[in-house]
TILO-5321 format. One record per residue (C-alpha): y, x, z; residue in one letter. Coordinates in steps of 0.25 Angstrom, whole numbers, padded with zeros to 4 digits. Layout:
BEGIN
[[Y,X,Z],a] ...
***
This chain:
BEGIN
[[-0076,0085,-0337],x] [[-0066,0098,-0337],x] [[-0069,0107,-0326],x] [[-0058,0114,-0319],x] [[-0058,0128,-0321],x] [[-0060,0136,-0308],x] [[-0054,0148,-0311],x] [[-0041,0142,-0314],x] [[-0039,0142,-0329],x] [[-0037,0128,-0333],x] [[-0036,0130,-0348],x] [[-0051,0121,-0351],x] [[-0052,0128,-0364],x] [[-0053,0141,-0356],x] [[-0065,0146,-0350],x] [[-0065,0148,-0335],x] [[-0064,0161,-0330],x] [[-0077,0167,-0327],x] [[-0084,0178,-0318],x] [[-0085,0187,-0332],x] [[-0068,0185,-0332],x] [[-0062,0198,-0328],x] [[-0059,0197,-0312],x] [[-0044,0204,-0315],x] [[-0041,0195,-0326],x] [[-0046,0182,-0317],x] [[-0038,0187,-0305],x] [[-0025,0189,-0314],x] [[-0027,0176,-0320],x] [[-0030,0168,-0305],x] [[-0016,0179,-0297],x] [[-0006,0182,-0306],x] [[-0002,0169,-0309],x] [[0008,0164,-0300],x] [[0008,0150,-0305],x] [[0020,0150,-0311],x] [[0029,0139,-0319],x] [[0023,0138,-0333],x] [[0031,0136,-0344],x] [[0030,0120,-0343],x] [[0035,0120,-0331],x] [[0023,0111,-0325],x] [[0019,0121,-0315],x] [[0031,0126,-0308],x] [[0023,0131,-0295],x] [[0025,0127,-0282],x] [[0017,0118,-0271],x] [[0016,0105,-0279],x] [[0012,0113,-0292],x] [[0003,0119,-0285],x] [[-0003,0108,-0275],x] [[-0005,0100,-0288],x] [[-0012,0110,-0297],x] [[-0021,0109,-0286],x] [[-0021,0094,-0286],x] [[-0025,0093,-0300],x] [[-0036,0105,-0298],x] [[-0043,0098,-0288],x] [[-0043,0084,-0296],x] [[-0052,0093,-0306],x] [[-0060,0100,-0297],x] [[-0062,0086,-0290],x] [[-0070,0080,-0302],x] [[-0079,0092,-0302],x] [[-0091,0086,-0292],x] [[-0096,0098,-0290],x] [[-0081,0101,-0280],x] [[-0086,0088,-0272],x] [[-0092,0089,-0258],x] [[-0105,0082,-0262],x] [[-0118,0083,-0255],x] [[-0131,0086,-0262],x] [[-0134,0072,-0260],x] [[-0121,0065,-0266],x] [[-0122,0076,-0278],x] [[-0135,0070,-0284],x] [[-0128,0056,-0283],x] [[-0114,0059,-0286],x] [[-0116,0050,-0300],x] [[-0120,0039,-0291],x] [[-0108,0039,-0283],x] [[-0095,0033,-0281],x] [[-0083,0040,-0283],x] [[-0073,0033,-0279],x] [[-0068,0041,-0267],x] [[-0068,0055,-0275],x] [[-0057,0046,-0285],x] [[-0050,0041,-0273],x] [[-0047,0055,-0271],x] [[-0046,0058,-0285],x] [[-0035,0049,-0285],x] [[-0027,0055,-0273],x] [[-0028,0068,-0279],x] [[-0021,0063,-0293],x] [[-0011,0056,-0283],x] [[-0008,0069,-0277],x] [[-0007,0077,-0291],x] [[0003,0066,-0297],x] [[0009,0066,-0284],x] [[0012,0082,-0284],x] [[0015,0081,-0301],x] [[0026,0071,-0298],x] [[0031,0081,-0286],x] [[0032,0092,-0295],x] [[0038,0086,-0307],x] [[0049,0080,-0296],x] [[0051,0092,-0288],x] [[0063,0099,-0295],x] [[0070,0086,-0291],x] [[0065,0084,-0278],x] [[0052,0076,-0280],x] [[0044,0083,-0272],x] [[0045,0072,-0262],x] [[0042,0062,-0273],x] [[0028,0058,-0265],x] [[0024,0063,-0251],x] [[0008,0059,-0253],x] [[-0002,0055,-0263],x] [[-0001,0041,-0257],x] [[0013,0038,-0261],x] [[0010,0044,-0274],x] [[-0001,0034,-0276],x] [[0007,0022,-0275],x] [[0017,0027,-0286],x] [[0012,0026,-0301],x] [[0011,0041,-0305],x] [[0012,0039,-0320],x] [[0024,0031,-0318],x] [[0029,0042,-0309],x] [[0027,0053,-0320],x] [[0032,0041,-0331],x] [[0045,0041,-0323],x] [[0048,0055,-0322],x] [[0043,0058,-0339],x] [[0053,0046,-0340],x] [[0067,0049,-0331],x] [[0066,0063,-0339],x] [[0064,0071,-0326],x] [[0067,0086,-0329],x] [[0059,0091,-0319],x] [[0047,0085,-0323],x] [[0039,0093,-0333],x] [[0033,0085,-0343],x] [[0018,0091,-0340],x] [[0019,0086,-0326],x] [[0025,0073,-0331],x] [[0012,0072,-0339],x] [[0003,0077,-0328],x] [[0009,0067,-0318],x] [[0006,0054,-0329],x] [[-0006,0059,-0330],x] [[-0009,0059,-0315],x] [[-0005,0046,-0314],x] [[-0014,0040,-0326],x] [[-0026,0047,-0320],x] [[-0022,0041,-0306],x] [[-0021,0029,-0311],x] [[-0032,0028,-0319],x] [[-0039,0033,-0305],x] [[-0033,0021,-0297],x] [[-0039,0013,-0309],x] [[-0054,0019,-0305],x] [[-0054,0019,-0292],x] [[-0054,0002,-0292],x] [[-0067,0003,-0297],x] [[-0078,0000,-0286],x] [[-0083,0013,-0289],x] [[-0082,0028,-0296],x] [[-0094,0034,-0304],x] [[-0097,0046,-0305],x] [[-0095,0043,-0321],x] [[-0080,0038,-0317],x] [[-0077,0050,-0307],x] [[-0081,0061,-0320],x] [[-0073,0052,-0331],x] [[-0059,0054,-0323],x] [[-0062,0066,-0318],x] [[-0063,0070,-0334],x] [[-0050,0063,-0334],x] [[-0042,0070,-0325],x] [[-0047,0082,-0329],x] [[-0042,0081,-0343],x] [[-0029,0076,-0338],x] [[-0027,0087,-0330],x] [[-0033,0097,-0342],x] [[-0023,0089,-0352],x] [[-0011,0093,-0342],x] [[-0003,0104,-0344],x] [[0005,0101,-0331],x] [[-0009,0100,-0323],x] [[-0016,0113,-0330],x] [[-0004,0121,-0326],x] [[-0003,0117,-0311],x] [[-0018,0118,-0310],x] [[-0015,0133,-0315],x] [[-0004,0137,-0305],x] [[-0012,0131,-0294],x] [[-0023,0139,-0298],x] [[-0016,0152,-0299],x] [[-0007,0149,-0288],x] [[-0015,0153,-0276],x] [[-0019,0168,-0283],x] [[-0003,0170,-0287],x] [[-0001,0165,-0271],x] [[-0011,0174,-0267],x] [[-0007,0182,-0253],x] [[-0001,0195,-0255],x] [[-0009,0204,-0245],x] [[-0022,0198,-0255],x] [[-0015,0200,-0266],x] [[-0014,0214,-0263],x] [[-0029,0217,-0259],x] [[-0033,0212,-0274],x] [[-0023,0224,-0278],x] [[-0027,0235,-0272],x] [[-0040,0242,-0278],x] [[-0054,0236,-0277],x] [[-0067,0242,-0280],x] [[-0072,0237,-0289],x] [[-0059,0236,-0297],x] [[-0063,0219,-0302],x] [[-0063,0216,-0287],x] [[-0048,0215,-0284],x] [[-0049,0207,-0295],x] [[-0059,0198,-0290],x] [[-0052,0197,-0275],x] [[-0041,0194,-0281],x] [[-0047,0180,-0286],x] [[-0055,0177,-0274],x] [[-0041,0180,-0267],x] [[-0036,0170,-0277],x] [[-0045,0161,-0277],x] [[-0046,0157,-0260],x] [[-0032,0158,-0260],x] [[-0032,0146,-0271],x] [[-0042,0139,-0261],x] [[-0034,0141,-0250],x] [[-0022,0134,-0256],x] [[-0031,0122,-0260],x] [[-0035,0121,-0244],x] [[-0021,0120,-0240],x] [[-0018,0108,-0248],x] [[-0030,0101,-0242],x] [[-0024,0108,-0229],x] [[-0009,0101,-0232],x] [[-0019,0088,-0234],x] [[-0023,0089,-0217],x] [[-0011,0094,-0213],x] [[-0002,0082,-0220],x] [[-0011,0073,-0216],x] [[-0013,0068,-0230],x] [[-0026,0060,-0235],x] [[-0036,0069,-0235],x] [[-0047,0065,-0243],x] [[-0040,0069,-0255],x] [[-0040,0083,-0252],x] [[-0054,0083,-0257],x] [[-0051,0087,-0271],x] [[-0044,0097,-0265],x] [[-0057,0101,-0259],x] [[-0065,0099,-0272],x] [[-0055,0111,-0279],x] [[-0060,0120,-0266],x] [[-0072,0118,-0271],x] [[-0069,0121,-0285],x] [[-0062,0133,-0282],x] [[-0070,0140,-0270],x] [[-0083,0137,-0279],x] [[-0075,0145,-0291],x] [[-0072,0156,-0280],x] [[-0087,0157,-0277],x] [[-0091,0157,-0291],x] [[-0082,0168,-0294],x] [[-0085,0177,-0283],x] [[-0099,0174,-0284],x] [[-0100,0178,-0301],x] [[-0088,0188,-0301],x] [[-0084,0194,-0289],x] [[-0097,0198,-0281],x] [[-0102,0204,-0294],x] [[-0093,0215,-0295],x] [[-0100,0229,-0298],x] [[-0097,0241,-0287],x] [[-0090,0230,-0274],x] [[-0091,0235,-0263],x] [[-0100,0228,-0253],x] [[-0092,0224,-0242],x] [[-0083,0216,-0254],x] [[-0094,0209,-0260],x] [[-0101,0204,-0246],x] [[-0087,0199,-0244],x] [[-0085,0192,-0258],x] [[-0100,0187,-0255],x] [[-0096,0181,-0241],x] [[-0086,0173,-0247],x] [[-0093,0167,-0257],x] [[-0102,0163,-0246],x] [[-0091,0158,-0238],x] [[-0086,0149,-0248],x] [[-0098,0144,-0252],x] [[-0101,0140,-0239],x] [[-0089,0134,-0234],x] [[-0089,0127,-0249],x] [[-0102,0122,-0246],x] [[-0098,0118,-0231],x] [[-0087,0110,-0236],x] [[-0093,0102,-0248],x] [[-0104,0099,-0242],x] [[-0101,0097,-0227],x] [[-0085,0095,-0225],x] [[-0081,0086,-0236],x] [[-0093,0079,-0237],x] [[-0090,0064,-0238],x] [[-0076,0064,-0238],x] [[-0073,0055,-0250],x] [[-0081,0045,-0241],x] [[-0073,0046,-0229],x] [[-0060,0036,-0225],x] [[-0058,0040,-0211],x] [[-0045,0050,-0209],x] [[-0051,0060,-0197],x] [[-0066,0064,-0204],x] [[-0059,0066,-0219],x] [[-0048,0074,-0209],x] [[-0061,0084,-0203],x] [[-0068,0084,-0216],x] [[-0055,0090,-0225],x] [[-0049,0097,-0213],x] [[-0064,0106,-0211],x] [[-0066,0107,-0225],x] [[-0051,0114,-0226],x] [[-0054,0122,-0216],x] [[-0067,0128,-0220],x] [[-0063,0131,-0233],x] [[-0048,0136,-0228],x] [[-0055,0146,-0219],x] [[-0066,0150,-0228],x] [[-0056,0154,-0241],x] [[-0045,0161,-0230],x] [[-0056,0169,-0224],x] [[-0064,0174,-0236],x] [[-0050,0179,-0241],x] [[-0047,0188,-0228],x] [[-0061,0192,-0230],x] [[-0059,0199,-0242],x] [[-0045,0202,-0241],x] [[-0051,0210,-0228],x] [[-0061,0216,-0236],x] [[-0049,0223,-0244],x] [[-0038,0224,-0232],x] [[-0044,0224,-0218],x] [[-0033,0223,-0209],x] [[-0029,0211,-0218],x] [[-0028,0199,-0207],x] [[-0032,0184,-0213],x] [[-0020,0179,-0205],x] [[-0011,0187,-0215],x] [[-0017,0178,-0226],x] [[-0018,0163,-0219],x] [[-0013,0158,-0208],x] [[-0024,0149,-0205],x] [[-0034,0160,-0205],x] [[-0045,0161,-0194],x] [[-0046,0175,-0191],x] [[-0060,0183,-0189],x] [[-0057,0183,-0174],x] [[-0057,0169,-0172],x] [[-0070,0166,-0182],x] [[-0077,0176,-0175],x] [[-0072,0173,-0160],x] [[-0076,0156,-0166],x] [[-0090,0162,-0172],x] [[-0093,0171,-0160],x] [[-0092,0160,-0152],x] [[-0098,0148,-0159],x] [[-0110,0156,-0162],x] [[-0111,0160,-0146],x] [[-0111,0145,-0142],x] [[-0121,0142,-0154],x] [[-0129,0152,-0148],x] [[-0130,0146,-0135],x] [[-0131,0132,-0139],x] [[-0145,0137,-0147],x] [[-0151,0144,-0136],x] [[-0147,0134,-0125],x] [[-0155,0125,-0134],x] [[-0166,0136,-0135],x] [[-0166,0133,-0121],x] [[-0167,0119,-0120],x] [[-0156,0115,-0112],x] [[-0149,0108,-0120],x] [[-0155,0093,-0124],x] [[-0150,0093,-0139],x] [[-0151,0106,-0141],x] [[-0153,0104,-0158],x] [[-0139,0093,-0158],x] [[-0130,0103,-0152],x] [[-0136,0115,-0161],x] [[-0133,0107,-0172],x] [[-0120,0104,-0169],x] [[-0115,0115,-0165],x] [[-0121,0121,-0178],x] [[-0114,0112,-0186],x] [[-0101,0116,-0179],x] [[-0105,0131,-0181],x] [[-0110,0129,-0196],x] [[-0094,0121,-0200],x] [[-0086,0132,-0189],x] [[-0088,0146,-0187],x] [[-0102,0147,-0195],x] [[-0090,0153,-0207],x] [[-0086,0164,-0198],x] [[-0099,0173,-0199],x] [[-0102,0182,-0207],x] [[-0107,0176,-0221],x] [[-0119,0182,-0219],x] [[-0123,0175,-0206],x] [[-0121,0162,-0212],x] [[-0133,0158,-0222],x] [[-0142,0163,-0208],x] [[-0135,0156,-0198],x] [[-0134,0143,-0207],x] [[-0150,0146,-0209],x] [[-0151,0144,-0194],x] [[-0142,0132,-0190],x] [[-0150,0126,-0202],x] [[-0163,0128,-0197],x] [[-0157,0124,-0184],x] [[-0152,0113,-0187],x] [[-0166,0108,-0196],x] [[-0176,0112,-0184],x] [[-0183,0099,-0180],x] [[-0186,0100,-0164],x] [[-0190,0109,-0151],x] [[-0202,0116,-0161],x] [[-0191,0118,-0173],x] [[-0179,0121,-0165],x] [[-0185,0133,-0156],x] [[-0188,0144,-0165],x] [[-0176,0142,-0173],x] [[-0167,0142,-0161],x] [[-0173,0155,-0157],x] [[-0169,0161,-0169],x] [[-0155,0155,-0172],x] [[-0153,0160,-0154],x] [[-0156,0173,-0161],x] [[-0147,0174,-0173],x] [[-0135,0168,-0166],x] [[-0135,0177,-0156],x] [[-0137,0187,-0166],x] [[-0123,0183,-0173],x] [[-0116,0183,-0161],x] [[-0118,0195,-0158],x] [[-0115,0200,-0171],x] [[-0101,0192,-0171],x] [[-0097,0197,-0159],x] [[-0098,0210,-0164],x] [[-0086,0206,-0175],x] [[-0074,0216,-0173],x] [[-0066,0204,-0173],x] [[-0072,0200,-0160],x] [[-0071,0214,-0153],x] [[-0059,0211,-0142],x] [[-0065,0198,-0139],x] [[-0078,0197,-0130],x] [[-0086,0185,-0131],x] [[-0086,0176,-0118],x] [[-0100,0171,-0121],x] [[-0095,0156,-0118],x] [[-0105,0145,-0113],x] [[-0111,0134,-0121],x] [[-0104,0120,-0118],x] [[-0115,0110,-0112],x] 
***
């Protein structure tokens, strides 16, 4: 099977960019684009051009298993299993991309009406659809989108056609995927849209980061180098907020997850690139490369907490309010990472830069630190009341409020603080017993007191005294 090319370029006669590629020659190629009409006329910009390069990205990344939020367990079986669920989704998502071709080839004549949902869509016969409008000589209609929508339809069909079979192998799931992929390969319309959407986030980028990546850096690579991380969240950012028009419109949720699968993609090609590239940059200065570090951190670890905590068993679920807490958690873990990493280093450059200036939704340092400050007070006096012994279950409360602390404000320390205090709640949490649970206690009594006191001291937190509040019985 094809793999998509991370890094944007999706010539598969090319070689992908690498860390060796020249950061200023990467950062032109992924910013000065503005993803603009080519000379077919298939991409001609806008929301539904963009929404469905996204679309057919995510079909790709969706057959790459390694995207999938899989435990250990369900890894080493996957050939074994059934994937009839993945191609449910699979067919929604080929739904929603015919649905947004045949929008676009109508829109100059008012078809962006033509379907309000996937659903609707589904009960029309898209290759007639597309037939219909090659046949009535629609002007609007260019004819690589034309092509791309008969294709959709086939492949949707020919999806239908799987998914009456009892079951999906695993030998099935890889054959279409190959399939789809060529599709999309053999494309012109789909290559292009997938393109724009790629480089559409980097020419969108805000103007007060824009900025920072052209003022001078020492060394000269870095602005280079920011300027692609920069890009790069931004392009997660805009994949969230279609999975965030998903909750807000109250649409089917589930098939957001290949949505979720180019997060994956994409976040894990940001961390490679960071990680090979930009942390080994001769003569940084050390503030900037802790900063770089921390956010590989962070995204690894709210990655990880997402794929193998949030989303785990989604494809299994039929009930509306679970898939509802699982997508709505996993959007907002990865919303707030991304935005906060970015006003991280923007800050690094431009300190009186405020995160509010750049996202509306973003959660200022006051507020994490006033939440941490105060979580990590009444974990603090959970632990030592349990020390105590007045409290009968002492272990089931630790545990739970642990587990709220570990999926809440644990992202709010330093990065530093996080591999130790995970260390503890671990070995909290795997104590068996009175004998066990005593020394470890002691010693997790001492080391949260210890980062209280060292959060209070934030700057942040300097015209608002602590009101030490008292455990709830």
């Amino acid at each position: 099977m094809h793999r998509t090319n991370t890094r944007g370029n999706f010539n598969l006669d090319s070689k992908s960019p690498t860390a060796d590629q020249p950061a200023r020659e990467r950062a032109n190629d992924s910013a000065a684009h503005v993803a603009p009409e080519n000379e077919s006329g298939a991409v001609a910009g806008g929301e539904l051009a963009y929404e469905l390069g996204v679309w057919l990205r995510s079909l790709r990344s969706f057959f790459e298993v390694r995207n999938h939020p899989f435990t250990e367990a369900e890894r080493a079986k996957i050939p074994e299993r059934d994937w009839t669920n993945e191609m449910r989704m699979t067919r929604q998502a080929l739904l929603r991309s015919s649905q947004l071709t045949l929008r676009l080839m109508m829109s100059p004549k008012g078809g962006a009406e033509l379907f309000e949902n996937a659903e609707e869509a589904a009960n029309l016969d898209m290759f007639s659809q597309a037939d219909t409008l090659a046949r009535t000589g629609s002007e609007s209609a260019d004819h690589s989108l034309v092509e791309l929508a008969e294709a959709l339809g086939e492949i949707c069909t020919l999806c239908g056609a799987l998914l009456e079979a009892p079951a999906i192998s695993f030998h099935t799931w890889t054959s279409f995927g190959g399939l789809v992929t060529r599709e999309l390969d053999r494309s012109e319309a789909a290559r292009e849209l997938m393109q724009s959407a790629y480089q559409s986030a980097a020419a969108n980028l805000q103007t007060p980061l824009l900025e920072l990546t052209r003022t001078a850096m020492t060394p000269a690579s870095l602005s280079a180098d920011i300027l692609i991380i920069f890009s790069d969240l931004a392009r997660l950012l805009e994949h969230l907020r279609l999975i965030e028009d998903f909750l807000r419109r109250d649409h089917p949720l589930k098939q957001t997850l290949p949505l979720f699968t180019l997060v994956h993609e994409d976040a894990q090609a940001l961390h490679d690139f960071i990680e090979t590239r930009a942390l080994r940059i001769e003569g940084m200065d050390h503030t900037i490369f802790d900063a770089l570090d921390g956010t590989n951190y962070a995204i690894a670890m709210e990655l990880r907490k997402v794929f193998a905590h949030e989303l785990m068993g989604l494809t299994a679920l039929h009930q509306a309010p679970p898939i509802y807490v699982k997508i709505e958690n996993a959007h907002g873990l990865l919303r707030d990472c991304f935005q906060q990493s970015t006003v991280a280093l923007a800050q690094l450059f431009d300190g009186s830069l405020d995160g509010a200036q750049l996202f509306k939704s973003f959660h200022t340092k006051l507020e994490q630190s006033l939440t941490l400050r105060n979580d990590l007070w009444m974990l603090l006096q959970l632990v030592r009341q349990a020390k105590a012994g007045r409290d009968q279950y002492p272990l089931a409360r630790i545990l739970e409020r642990l587990a709220d602390f570990r999926e809440g404000s644990l992202r709010y320390l330093m990065y530093k603080d996080w591999e130790s205090c995970e260390r503890f709640m671990e070995e909290v949490t795997a104590a068996r017993g009175a004998v066990e649970l005593a020394p470890v206690l002691h010693r997790f009594d001492t080391y949260l007191e210890t980062l209280h006191e060292h959060v209070s001291l934030r700057a942040v937190l300097a015209d608002h005294p602590f009101d030490y509040p008292k455990l709830e019985s």
